[in-house]
Every structure is written in structure tokens, then in C-alpha cells.
N, C-alpha and C positions, 0 to 999 in steps of 0.2 A: 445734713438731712437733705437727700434730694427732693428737687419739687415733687414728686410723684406723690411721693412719700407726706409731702406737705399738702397735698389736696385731696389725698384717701385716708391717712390717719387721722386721728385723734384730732380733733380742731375746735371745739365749745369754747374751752376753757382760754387758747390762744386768740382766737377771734374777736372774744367780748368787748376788749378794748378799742377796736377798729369799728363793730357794728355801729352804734350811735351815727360815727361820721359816714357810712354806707348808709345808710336810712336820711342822713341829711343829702348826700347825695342824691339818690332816688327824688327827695321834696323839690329841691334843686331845676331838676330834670323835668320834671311834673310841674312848676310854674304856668300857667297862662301863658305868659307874654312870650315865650320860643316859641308858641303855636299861633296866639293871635296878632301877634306885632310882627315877628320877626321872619316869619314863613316856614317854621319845620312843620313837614306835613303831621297830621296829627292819625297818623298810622302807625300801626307796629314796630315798621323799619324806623318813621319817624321817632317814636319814642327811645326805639335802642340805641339811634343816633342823638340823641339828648342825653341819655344817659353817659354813653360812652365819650361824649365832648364833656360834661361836665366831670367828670372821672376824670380824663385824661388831664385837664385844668388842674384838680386834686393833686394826683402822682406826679405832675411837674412839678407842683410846691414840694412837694413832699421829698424828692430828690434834690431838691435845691441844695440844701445843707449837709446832707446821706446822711444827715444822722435819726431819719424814720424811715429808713431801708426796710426792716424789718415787718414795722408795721404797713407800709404799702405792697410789700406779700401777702398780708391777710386782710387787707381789704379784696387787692386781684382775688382771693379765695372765695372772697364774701360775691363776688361779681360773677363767679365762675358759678358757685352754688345756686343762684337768685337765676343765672341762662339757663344752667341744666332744668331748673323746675318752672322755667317759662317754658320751654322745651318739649320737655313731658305731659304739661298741662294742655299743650298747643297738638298734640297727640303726638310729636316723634316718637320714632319707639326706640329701643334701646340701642340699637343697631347703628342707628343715624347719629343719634346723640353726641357720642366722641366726636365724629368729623363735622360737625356742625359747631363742635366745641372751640375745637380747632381753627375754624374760621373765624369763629368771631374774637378769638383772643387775639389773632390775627390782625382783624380791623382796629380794637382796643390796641396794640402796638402799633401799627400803623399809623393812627388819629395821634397817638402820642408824639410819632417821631416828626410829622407833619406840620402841627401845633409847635413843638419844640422849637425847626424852622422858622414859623411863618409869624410866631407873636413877636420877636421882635422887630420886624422889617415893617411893621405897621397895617391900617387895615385895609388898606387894597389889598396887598399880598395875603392876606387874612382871609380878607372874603373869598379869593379863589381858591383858596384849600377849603374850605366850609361852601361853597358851592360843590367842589368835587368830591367832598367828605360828609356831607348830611344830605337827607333825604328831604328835598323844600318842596314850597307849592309853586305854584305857577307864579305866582304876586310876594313870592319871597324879596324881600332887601337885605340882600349878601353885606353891604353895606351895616348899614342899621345891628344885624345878627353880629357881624368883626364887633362891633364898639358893646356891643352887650359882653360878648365876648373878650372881650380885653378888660371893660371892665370887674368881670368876674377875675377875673385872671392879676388883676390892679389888688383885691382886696384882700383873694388870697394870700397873696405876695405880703401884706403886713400882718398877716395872725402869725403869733408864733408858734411852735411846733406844738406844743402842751394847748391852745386856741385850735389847732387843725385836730390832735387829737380827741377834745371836747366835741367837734362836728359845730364849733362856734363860727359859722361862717354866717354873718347875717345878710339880709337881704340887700 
């Protein structure tokens, strides 16, 4: 089935299993502490940029083993679905939508392959991808933000696959 095919056909039924953990994700993202501890600006771009860090953190687990290949295609679907209709709501119009789509799935591969790099070289290296990759405040601790960030990335790393399916990722 080509992707195409996987992000305009029939998808309810396939999805179901992934939403939960897309909804834990979004919570995730939405915490306090990335906006009032850690410096992501608490704007649009900043949230999409929390979103797509805590995503990208996800889909690295989730490749670890390949054996949730599968379902980290429909979460990216669930991710794809939830932009288009920020998108829409935000008024793009139709027209735009695609190449805006484009772009942001862009930056979500991007965040992926950069994170992939930079987590285990420790959190200097860390915080300069996360300073060049999120959208911060002025009083952001690039610092501080790596070690949140790792340790997210630390907990994921012990759920097992059937725990990251759940959206059992706790605080």
C-alpha cells in the first residue's frame, strides 16, 4: 500500500490502536514545565515544536526494535490529520494546506534525524540541536531543556513495546 494511499484511504479502523498513544503525546507536549522551566516559547510554533520533539522521542522508541514499524505509520497519520485541521482552523485554505503539509513533515523528519544524532553524544550536543530545532524564549536553558530531554527519552527506552502501545508513558 503506498503512502498515499495510507493517508487518504480508509484509516478509523487502522488508527485506533495508535490514537491513545497520539493523545498521550499531544499531554506530553502540553505539560507546564517545556514552557515555564525550560524556555519553549509558549506560541504556536512553540507548541508545534513540543509536539514534534516529544513525537520524534516516541518514533525513535518505536524504531528501536522495528518491530512497531507499522504502527509509527499511523501515528505519523494521526500527526498529519491533527496539522491539517490546525491548518484549516488557523484559516489556510485548501490550496496551501498540501505545501505547508509538506513542510512540516519535513521538520518532524528533520527533529527525528537530528535527535537520532545528538542523544547519544550527550547534553551539550543536545542542547544545540534543541536550540537550533525549537522555538525558545529569550531566558530558555538549552541546558536544563537536553536533560528534560533525555530524560524523557531515558524512560521511553524501558517501556516495552505493548507499554508504548498503551500510551503508558508516565510522568
Amino acid at each position: 500500500m503506498s503512502i498515499l494511499s495510507r493517508l487518504v484511504g480508509k484509516r478509523s479502523d487502522t488508527r485506533a490502536e495508535v490514537r491513545p498513544l497520539w493523545h498521550r503525546v499531544v499531554e506530553i507536549a502540553r505539560e507546564k514545565p517545556w514552557y515555564a522551566e525550560f524556555g519553549v516559547a509558549d506560541s504556536v510554533a512553540g507548541r508545534f515544536d513540543a509536539v514534534t520533539l516529544v513525537l520524534a522521542l516516541v518514533m525513535l522508541r518505536m524504531e528501536r526494535d522495528g518491530t512497531l514499524i507499522e504502527p509509527s505509520v499511523r501515528l505519523t497519520e494521526l500527526f498529519v490529520e491533527d496539522m491539517d485541521g490546525q491548518l484549516r482552523q488557523s484559516g489556510v485554505g485548501d490550496l496551501v494546506v498540501g505545501k505547508r503539509m509538506g513542510k512540516l513533515m519535513s521538520v518532524l523528519g528533520g527533529r527525528i534525524g537530528a535527535l537520532r544524532e545528538a542523544l547519544p553524544l550527550g547534553a551539550e550536543e543536545l542542547a544545540g540541536v534543541l536550540e537550533r530545532n525549537v522555538t525558545l524564549t529569550g531566558t530558555a536553558d538549552t541546558l536544563k531543556l537536553a536533560g528534560h530531554v533525555q530524560a524523557l527519552a531515558a524512560r521511553l527506552d524501558t517501556l516495552s513495546d505493548q507499554e508504548i502501545l498503551n500510551a503508558s508513558i508516565a510522568r
